[in-house]
mmCIF file as gemmi writes it, N, C-alpha and C atoms, coordinates in Angstrom:
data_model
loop_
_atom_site.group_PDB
_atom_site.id
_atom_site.type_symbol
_atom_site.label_atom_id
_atom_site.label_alt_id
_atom_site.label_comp_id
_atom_site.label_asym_id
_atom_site.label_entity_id
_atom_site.label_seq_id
_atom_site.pdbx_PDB_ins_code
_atom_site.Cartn_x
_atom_site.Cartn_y
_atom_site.Cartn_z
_atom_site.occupancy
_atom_site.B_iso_or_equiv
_atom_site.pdbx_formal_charge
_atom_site.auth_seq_id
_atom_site.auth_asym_id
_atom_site.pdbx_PDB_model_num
ATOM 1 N N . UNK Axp A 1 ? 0.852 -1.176 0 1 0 ? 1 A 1
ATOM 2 C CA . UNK Axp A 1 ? 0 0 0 1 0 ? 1 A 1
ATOM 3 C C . UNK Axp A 1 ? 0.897 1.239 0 1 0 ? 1 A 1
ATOM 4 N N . UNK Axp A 2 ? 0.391 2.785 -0.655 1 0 ? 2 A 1
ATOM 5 C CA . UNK Axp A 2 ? 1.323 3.427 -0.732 1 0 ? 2 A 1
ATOM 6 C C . UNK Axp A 2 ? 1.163 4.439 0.251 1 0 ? 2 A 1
ATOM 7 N N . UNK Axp A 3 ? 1.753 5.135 0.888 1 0 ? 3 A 1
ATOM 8 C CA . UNK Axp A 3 ? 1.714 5.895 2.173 1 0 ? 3 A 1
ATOM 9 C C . UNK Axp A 3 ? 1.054 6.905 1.994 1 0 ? 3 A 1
ATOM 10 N N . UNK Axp A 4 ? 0.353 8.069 0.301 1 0 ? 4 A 1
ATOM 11 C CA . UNK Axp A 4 ? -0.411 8.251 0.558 1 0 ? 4 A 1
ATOM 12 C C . UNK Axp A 4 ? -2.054 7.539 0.921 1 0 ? 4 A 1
ATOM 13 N N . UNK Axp A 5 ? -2.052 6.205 0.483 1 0 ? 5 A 1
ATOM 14 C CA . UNK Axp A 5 ? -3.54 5.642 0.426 1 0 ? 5 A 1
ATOM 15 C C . UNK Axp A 5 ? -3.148 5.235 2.045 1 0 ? 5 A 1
ATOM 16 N N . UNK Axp A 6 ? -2.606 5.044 2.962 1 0 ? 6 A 1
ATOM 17 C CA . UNK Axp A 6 ? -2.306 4.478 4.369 1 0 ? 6 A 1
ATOM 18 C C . UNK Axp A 6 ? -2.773 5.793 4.771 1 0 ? 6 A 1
ATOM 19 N N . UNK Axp A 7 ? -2.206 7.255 4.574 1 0 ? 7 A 1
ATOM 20 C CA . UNK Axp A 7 ? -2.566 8.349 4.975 1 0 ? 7 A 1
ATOM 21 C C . UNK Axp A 7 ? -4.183 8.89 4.817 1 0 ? 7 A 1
ATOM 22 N N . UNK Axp A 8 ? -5.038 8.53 3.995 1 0 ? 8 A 1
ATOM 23 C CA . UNK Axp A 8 ? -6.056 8.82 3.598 1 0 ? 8 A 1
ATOM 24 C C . UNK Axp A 8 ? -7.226 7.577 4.182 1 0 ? 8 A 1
ATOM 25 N N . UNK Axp A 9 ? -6.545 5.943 4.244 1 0 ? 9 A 1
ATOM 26 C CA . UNK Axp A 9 ? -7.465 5.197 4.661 1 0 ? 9 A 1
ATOM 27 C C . UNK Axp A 9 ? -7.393 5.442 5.97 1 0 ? 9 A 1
ATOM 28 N N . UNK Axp A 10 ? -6.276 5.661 6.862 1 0 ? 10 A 1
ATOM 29 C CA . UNK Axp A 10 ? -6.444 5.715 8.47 1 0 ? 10 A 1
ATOM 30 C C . UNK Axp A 10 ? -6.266 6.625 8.656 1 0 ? 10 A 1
ATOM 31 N N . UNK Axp A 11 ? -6.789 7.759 8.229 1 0 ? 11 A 1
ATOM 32 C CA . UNK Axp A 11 ? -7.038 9.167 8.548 1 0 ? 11 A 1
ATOM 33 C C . UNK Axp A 11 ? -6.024 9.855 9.587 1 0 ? 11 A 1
ATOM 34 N N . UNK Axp A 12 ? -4.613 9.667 9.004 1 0 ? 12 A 1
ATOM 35 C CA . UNK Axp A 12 ? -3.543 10.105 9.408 1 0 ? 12 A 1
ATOM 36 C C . UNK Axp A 12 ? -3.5 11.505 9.928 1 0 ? 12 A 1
ATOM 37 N N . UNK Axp A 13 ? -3.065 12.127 10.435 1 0 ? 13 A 1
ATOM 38 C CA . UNK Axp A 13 ? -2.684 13.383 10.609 1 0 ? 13 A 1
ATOM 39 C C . UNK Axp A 13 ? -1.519 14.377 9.569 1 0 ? 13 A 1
ATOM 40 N N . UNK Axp A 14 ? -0.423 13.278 9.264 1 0 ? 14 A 1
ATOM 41 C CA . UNK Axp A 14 ? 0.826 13.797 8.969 1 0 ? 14 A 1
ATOM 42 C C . UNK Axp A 14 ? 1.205 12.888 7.917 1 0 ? 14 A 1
ATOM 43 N N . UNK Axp A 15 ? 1.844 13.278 6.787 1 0 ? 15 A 1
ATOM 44 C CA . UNK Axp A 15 ? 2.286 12.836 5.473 1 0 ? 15 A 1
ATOM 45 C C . UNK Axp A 15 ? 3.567 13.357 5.293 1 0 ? 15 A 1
ATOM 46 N N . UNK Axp A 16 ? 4.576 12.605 4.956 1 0 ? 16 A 1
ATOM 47 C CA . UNK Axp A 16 ? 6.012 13.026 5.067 1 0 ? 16 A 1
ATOM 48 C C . UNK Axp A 16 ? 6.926 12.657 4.088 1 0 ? 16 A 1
ATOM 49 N N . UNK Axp A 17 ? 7.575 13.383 2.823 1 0 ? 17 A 1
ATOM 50 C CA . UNK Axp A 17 ? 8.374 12.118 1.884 1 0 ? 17 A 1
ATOM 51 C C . UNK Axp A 17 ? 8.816 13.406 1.118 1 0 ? 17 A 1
ATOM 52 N N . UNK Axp A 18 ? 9.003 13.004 -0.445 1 0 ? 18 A 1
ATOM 53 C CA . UNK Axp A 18 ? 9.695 14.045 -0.973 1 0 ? 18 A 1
ATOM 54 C C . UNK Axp A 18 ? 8.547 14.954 -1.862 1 0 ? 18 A 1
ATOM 55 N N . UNK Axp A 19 ? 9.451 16.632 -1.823 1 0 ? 19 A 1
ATOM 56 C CA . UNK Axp A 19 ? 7.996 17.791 -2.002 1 0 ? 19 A 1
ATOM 57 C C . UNK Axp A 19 ? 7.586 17.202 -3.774 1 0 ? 19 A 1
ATOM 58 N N . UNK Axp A 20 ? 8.271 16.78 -4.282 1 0 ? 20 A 1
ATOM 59 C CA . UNK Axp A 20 ? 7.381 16.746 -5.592 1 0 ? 20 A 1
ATOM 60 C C . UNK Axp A 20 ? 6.118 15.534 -5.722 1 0 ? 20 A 1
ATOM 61 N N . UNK Axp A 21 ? 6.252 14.793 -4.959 1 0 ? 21 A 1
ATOM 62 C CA . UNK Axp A 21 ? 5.344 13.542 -4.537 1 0 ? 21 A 1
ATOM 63 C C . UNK Axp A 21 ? 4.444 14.62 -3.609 1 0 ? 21 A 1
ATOM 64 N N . UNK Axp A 22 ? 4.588 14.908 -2.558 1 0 ? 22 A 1
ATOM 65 C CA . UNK Axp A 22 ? 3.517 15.336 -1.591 1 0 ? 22 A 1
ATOM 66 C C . UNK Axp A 22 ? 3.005 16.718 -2.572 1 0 ? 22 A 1
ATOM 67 N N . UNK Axp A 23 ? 3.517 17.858 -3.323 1 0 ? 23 A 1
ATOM 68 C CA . UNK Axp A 23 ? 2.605 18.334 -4.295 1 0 ? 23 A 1
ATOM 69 C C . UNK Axp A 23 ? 1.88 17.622 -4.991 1 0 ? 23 A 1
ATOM 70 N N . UNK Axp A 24 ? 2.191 16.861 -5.549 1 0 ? 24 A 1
ATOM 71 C CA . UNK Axp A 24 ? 0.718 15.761 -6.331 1 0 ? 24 A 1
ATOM 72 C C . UNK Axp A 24 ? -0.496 15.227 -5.41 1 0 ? 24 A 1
ATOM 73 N N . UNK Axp A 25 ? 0.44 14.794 -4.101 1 0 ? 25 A 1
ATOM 74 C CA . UNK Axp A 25 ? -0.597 14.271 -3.074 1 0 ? 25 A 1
ATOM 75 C C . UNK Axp A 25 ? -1.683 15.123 -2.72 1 0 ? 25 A 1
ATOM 76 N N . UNK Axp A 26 ? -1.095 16.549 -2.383 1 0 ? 26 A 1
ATOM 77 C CA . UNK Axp A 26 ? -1.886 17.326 -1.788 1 0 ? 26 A 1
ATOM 78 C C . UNK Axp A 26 ? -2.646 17.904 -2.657 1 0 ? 26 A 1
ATOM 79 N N . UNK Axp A 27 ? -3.024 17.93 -3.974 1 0 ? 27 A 1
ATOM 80 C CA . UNK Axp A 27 ? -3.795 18.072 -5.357 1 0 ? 27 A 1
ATOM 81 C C . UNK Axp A 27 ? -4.683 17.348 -5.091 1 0 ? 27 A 1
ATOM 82 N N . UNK Axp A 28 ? -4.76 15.877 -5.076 1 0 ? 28 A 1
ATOM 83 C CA . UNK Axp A 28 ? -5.755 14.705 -4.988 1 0 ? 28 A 1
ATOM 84 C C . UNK Axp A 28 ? -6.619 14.902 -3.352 1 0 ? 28 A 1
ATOM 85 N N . UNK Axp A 29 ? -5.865 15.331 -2.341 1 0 ? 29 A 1
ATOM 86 C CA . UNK Axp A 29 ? -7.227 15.602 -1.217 1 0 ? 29 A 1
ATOM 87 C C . UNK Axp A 29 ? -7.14 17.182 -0.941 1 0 ? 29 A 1
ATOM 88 N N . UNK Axp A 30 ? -8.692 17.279 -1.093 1 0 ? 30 A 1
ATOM 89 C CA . UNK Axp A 30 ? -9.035 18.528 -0.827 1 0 ? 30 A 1
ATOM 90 C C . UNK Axp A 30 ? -8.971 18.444 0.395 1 0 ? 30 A 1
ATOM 91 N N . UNK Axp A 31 ? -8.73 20.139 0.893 1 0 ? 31 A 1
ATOM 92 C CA . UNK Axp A 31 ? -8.453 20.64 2.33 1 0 ? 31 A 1
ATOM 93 C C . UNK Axp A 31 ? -6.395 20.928 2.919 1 0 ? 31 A 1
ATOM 94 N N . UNK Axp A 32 ? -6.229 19.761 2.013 1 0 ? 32 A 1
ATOM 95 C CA . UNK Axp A 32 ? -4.886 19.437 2.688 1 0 ? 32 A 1
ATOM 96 C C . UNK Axp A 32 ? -4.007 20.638 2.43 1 0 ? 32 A 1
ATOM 97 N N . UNK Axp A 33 ? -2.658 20.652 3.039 1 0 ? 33 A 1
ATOM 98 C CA . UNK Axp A 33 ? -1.614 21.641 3.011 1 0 ? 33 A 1
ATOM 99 C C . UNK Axp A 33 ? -0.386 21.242 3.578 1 0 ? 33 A 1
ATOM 100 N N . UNK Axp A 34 ? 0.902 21.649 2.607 1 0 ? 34 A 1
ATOM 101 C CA . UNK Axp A 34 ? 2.051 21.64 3.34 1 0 ? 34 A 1
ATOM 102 C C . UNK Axp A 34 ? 2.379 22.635 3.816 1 0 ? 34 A 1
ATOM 103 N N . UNK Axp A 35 ? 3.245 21.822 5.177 1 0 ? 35 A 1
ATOM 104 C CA . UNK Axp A 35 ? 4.184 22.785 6.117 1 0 ? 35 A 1
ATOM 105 C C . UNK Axp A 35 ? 4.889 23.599 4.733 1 0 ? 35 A 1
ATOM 106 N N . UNK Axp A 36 ? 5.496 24.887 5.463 1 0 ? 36 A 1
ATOM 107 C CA . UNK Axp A 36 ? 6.233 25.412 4.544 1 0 ? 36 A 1
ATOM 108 C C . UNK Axp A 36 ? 7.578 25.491 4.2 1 0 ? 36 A 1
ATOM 109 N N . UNK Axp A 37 ? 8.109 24.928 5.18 1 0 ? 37 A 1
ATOM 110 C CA . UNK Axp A 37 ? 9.443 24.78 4.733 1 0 ? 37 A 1
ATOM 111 C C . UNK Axp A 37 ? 10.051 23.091 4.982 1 0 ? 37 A 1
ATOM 112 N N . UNK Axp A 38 ? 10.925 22.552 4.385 1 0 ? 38 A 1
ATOM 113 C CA . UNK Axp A 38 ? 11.794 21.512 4.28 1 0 ? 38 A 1
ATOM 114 C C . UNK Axp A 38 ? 11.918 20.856 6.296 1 0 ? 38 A 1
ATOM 115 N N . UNK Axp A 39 ? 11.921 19.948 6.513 1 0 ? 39 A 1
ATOM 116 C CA . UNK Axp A 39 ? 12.931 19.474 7.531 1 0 ? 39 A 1
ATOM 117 C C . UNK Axp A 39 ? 13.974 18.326 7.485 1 0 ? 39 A 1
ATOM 118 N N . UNK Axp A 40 ? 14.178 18.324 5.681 1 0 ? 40 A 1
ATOM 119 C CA . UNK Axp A 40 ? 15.305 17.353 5.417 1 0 ? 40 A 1
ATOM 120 C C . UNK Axp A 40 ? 15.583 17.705 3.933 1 0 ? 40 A 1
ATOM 121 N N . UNK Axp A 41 ? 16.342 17.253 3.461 1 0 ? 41 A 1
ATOM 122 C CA . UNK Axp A 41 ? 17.144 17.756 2.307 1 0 ? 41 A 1
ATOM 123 C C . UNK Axp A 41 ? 18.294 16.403 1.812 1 0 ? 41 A 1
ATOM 124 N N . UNK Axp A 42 ? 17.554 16.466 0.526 1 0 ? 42 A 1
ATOM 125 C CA . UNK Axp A 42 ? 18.711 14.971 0.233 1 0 ? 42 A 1
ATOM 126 C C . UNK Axp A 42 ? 19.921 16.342 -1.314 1 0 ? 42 A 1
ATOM 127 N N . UNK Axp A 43 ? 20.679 16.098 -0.745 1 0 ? 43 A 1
ATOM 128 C CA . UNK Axp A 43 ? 22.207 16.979 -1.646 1 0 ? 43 A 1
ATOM 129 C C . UNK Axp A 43 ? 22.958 15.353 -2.145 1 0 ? 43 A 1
ATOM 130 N N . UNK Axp A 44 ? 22.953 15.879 -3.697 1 0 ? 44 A 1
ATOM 131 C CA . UNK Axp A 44 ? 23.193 14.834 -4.683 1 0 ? 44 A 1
ATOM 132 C C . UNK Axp A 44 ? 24.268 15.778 -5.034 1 0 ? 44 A 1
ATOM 133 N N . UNK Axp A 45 ? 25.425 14.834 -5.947 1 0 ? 45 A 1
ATOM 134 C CA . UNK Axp A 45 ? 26.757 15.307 -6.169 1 0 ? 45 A 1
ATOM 135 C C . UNK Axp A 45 ? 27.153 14.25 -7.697 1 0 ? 45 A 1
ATOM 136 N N . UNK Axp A 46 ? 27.663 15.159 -8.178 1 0 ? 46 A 1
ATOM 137 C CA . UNK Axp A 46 ? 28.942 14.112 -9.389 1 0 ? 46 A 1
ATOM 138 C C . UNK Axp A 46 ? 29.689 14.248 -9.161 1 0 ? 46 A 1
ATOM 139 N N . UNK Axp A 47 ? 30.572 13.231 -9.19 1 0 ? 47 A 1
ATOM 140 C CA . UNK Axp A 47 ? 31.962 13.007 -9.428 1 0 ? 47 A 1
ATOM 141 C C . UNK Axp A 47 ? 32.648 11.916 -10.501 1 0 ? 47 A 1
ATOM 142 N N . UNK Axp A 48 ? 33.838 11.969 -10.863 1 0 ? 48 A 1
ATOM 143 C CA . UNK Axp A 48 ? 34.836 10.953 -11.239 1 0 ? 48 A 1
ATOM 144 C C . UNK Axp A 48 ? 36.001 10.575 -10.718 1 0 ? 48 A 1
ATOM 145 N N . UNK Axp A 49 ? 36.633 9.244 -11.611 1 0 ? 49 A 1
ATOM 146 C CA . UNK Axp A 49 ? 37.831 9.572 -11.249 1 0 ? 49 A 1
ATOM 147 C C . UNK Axp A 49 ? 38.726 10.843 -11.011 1 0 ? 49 A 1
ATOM 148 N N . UNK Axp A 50 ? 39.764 10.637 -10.153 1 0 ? 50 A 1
ATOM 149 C CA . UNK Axp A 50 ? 40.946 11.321 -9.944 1 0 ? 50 A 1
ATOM 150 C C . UNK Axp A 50 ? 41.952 11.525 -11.394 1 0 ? 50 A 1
ATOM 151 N N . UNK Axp A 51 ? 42.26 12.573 -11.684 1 0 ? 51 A 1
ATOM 152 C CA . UNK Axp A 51 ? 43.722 12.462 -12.949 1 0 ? 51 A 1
ATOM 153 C C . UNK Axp A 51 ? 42.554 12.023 -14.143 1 0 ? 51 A 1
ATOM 154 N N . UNK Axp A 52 ? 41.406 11.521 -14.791 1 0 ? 52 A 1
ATOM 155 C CA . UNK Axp A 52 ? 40.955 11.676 -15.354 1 0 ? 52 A 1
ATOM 156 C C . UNK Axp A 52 ? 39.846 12.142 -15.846 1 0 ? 52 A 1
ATOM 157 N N . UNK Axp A 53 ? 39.917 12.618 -17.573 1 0 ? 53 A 1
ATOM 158 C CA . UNK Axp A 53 ? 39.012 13.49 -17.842 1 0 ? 53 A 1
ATOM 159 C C . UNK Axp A 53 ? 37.491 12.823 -17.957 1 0 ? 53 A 1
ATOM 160 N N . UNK Axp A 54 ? 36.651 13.982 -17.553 1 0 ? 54 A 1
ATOM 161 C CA . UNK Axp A 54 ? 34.628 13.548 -17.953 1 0 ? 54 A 1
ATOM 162 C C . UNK Axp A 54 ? 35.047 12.649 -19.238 1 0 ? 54 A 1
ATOM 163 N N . UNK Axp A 55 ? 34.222 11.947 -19.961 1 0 ? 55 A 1
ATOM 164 C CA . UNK Axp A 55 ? 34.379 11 -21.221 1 0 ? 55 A 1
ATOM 165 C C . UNK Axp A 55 ? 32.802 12.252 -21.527 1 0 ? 55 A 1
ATOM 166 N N . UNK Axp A 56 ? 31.6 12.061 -20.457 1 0 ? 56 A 1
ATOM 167 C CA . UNK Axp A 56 ? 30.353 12.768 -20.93 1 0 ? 56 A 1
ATOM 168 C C . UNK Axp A 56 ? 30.691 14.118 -21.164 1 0 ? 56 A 1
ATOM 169 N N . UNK Axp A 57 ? 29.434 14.731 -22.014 1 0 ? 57 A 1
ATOM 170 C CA . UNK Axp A 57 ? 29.293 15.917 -21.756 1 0 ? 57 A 1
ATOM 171 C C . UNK Axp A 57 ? 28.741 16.182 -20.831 1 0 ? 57 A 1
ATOM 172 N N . UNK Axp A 58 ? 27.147 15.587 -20.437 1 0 ? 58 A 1
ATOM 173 C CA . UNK Axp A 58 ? 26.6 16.316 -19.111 1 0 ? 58 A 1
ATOM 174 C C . UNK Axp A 58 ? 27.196 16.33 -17.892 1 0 ? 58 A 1
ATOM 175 N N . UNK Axp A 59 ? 28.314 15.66 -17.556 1 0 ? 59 A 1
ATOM 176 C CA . UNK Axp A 59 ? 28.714 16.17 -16.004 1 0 ? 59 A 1
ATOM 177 C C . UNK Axp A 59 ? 29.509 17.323 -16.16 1 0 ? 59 A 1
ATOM 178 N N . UNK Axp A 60 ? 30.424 17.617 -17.554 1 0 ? 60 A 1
ATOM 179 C CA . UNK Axp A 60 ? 30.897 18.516 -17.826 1 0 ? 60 A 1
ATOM 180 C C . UNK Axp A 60 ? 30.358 19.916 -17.717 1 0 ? 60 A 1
ATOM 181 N N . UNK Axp A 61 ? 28.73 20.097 -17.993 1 0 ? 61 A 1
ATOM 182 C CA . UNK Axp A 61 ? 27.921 20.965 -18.416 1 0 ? 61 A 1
ATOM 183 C C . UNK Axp A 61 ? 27.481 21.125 -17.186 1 0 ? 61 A 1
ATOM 184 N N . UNK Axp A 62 ? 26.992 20.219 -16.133 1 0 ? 62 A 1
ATOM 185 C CA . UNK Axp A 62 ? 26.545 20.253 -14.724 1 0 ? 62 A 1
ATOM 186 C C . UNK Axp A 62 ? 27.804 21.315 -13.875 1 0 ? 62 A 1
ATOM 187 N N . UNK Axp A 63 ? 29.031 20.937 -14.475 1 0 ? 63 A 1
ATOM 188 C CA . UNK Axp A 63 ? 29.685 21.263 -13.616 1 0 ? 63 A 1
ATOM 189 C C . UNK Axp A 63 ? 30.144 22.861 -13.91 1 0 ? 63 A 1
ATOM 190 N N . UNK Axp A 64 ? 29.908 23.312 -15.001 1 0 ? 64 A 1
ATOM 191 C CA . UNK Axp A 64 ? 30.232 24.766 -15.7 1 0 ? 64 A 1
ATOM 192 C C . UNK Axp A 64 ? 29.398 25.531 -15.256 1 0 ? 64 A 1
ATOM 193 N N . UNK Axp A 65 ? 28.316 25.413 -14.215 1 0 ? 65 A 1
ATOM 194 C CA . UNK Axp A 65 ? 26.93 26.348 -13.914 1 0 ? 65 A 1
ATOM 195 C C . UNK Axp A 65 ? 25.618 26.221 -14.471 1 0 ? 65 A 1
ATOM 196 N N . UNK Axp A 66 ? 25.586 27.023 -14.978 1 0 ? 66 A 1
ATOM 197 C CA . UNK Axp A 66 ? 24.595 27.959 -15.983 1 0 ? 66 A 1
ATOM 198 C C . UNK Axp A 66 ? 23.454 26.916 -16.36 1 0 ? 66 A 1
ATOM 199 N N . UNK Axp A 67 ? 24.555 25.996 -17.346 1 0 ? 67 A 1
ATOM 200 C CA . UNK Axp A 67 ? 24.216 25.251 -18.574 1 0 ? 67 A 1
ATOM 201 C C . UNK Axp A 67 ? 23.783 24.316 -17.635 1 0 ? 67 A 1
ATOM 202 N N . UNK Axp A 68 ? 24.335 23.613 -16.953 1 0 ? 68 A 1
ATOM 203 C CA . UNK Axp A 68 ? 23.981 22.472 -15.607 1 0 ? 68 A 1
ATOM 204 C C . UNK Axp A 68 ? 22.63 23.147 -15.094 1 0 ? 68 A 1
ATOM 205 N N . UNK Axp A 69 ? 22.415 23.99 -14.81 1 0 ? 69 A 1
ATOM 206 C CA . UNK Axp A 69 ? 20.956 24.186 -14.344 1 0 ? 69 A 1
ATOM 207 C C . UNK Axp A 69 ? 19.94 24.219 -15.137 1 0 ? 69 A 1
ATOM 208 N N . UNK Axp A 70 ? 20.101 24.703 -16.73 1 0 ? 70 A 1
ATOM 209 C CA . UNK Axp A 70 ? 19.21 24.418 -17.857 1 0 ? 70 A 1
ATOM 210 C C . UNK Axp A 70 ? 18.87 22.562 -17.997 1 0 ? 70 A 1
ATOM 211 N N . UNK Axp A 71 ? 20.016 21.816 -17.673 1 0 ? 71 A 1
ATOM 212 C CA . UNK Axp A 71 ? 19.872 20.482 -18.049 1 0 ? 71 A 1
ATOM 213 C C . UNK Axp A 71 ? 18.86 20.248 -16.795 1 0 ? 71 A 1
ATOM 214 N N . UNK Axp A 72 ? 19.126 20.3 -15.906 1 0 ? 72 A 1
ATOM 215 C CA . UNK Axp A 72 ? 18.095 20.387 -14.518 1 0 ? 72 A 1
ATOM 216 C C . UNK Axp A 72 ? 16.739 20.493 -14.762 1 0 ? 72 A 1
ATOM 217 N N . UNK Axp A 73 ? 16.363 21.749 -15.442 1 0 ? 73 A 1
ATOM 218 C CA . UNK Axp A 73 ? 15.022 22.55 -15.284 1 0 ? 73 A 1
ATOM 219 C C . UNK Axp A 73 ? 14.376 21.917 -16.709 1 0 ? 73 A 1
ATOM 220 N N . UNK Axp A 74 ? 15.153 21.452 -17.647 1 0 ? 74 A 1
ATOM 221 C CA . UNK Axp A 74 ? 14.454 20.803 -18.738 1 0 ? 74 A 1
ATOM 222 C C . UNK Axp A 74 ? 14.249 19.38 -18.16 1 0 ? 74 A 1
ATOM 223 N N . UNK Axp A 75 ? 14.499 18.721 -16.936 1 0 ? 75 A 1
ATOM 224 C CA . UNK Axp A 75 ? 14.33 17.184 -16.962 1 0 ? 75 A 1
ATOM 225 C C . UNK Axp A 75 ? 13.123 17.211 -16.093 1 0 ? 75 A 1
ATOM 226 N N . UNK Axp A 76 ? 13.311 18.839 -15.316 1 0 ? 76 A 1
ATOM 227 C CA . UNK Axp A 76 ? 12.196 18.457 -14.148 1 0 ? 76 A 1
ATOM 228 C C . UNK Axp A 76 ? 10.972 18.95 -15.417 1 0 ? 76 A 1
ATOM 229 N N . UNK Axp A 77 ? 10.819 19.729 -16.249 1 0 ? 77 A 1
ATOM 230 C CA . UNK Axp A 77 ? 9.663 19.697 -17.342 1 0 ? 77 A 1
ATOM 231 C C . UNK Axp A 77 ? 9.409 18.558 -17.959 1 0 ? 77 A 1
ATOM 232 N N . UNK Axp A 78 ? 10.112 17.894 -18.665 1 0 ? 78 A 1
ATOM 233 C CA . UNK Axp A 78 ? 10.446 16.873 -19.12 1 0 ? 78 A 1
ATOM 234 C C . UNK Axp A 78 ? 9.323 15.561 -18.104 1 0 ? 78 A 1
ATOM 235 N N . UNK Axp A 79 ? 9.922 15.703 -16.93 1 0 ? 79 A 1
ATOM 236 C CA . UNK Axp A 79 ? 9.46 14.606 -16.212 1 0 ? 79 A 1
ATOM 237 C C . UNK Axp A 79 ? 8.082 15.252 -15.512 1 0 ? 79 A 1
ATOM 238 N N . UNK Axp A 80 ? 7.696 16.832 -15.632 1 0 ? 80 A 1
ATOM 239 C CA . UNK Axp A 80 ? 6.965 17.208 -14.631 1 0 ? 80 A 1
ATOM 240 C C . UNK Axp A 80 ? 6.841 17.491 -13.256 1 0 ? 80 A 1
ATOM 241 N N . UNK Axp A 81 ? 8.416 16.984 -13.253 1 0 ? 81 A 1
ATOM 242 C CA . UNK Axp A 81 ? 8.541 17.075 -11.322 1 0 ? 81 A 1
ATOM 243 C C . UNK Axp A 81 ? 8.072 18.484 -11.174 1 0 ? 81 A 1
ATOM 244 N N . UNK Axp A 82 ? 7.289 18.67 -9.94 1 0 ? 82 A 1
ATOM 245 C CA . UNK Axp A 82 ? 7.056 19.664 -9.246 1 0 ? 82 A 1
ATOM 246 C C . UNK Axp A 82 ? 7.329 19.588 -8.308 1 0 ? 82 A 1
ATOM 247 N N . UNK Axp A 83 ? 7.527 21.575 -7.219 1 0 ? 83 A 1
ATOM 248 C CA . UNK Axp A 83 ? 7.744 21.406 -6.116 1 0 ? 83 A 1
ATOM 249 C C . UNK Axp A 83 ? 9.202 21.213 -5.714 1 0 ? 83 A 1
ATOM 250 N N . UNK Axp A 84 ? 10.161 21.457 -6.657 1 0 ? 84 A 1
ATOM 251 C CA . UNK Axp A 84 ? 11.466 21.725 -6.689 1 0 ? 84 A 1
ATOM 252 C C . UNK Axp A 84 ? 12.452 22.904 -6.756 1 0 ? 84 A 1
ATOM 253 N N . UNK Axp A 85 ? 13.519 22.687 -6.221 1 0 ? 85 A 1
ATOM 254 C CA . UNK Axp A 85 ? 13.871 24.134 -6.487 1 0 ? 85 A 1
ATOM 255 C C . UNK Axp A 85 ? 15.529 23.668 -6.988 1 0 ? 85 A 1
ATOM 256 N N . UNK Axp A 86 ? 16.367 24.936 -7.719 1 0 ? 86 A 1
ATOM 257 C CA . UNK Axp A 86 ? 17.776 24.665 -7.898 1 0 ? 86 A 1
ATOM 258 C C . UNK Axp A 86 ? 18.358 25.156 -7.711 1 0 ? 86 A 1
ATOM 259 N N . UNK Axp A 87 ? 19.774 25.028 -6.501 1 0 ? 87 A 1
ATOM 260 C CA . UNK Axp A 87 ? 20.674 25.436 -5.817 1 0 ? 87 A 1
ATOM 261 C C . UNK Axp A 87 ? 21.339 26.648 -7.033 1 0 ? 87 A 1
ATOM 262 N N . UNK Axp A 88 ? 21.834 27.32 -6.523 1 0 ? 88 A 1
ATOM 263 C CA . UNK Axp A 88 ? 22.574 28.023 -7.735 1 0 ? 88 A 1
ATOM 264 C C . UNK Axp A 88 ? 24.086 27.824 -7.456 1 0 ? 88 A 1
ATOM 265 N N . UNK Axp A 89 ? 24.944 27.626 -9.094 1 0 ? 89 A 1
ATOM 266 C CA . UNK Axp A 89 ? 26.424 27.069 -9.295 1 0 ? 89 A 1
ATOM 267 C C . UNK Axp A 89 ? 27.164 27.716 -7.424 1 0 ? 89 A 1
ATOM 268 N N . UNK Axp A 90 ? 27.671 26.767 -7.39 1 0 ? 90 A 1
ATOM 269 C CA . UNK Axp A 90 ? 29.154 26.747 -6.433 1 0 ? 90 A 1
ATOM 270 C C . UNK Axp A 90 ? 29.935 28.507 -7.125 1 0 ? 90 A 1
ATOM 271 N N . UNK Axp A 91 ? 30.482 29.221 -5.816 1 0 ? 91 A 1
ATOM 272 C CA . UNK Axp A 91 ? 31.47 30.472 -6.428 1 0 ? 91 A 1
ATOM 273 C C . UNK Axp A 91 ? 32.6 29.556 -6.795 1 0 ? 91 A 1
């Protein structure tokens, strides 16, 4: 069973997981609302080897800024994720 239908059959109080899932959730029952801010945060990273070069372009492009956040914002369209946000490049 999926933790929203556990949340909705036993008339839970509290629903907890990641914001682009709980925006969809909270679409499907009326009344509902999220807290407004985060109390966890999952930080994802690339890397490679040491002494050698990317073979890809996209970690290359991830890693130049700009262009890394366009690849971002076209996957979350792409996929529809909502309810996301994107860090801006490292100084």
């Amino acid at each position: 069973m999926l933790s929203y239908e556990l949340f909705v059959n036993d008339k839970l109080e509290v629903l907890a997981g990641l914001k682009p899932r709980l925006v969809t959730d909270a679409e499907k029952l009326p009344g509902s609302r999220r807290a407004g801010r985060a109390f966890s945060a999952v930080q994802q990273s690339i890397g490679h080897s040491a002494g050698t070069q990317c073979r890809s372009e996209v970690p290359a492009r991830i890693r130049r800024g700009r262009k890394g956040l366009g690849i971002r914002r076209q996957g979350d369209r792409k996929h529809a994720v909502r309810g996301v946000s994107v860090a801006p490049p490292a100084p």
